[in-house]
C-alpha positions as CSV (number, residue, x, y, z in Angstrom):
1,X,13.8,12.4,-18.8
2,X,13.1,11.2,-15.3
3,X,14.7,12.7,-11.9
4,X,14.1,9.0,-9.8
5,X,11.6,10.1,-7.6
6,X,9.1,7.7,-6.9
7,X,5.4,8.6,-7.1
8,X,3.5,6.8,-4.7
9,X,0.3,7.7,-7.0
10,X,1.6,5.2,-9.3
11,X,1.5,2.7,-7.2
12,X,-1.9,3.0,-7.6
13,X,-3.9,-0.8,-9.0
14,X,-0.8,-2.4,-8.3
15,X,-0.5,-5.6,-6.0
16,X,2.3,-6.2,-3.0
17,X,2.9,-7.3,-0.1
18,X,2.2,-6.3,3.6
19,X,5.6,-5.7,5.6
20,X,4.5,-4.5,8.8
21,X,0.6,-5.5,9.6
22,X,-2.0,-2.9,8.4
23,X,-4.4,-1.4,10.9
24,X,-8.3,-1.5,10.7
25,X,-9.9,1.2,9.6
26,X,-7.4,3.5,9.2
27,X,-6.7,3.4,13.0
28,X,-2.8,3.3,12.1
29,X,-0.4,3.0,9.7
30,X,1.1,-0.2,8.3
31,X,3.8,-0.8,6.0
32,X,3.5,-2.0,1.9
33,X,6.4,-3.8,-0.1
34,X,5.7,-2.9,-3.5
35,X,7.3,-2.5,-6.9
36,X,6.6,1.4,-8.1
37,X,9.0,2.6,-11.1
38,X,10.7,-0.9,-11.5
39,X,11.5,0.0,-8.4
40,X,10.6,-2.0,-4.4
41,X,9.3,0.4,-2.0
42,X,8.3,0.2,1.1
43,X,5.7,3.0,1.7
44,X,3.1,3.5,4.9
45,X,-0.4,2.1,4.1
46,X,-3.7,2.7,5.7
47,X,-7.1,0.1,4.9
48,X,-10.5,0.5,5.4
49,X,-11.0,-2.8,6.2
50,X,-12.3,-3.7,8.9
51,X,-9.6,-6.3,10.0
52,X,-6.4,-5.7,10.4
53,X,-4.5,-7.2,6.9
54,X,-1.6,-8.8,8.6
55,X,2.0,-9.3,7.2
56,X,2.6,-11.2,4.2
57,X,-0.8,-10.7,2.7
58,X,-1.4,-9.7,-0.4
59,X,-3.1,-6.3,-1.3
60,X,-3.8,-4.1,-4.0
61,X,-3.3,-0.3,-4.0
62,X,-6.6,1.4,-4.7
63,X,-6.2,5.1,-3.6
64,X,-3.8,7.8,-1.9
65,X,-4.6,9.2,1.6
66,X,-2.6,12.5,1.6
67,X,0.2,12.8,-0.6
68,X,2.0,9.6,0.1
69,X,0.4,7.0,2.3
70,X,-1.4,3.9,-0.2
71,X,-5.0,2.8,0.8
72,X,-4.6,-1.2,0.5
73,X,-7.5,-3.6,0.6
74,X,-6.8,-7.7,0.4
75,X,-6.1,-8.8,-2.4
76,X,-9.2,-11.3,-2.4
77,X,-11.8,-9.0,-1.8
78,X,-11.8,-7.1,-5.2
């Protein structure tokens, strides 16, 4: 039985798209569309890129910074 909550950590190697650009370095927070529980979410995302990934790029979610922010790098660069 589920309760609906969405768990960003299962967002986790999942692809989407940035919303609001994503800031270099973790030097701000950016904004992710992605599908998480057959569910679209936007949720905040940091990078440690060291551009800024800008909106409409796609990224893939390969960590958590505290309990619900996604680490996103581009897509291309796996």
């Amino acid at each position: 039985q589920s309760d609906g909550t969405v768990r960003p950590q299962n967002a986790i190697g999942v692809s989407g798209v940035v919303y609001l650009t994503v800031p270099p370095r973790r030097m701000g927070h950016g904004k992710v569309s992605v599908l998480v529980q057959e569910r679209l979410c936007e949720l905040d995302a940091v990078t440690d890129e060291e551009q800024p990934i800008p909106t409409g790029c796609e990224v893939v979610i390969v960590a958590l910074s505290g309990q619900s922010t996604l680490v996103v790098c581009k897509k291309d660069r796996q």
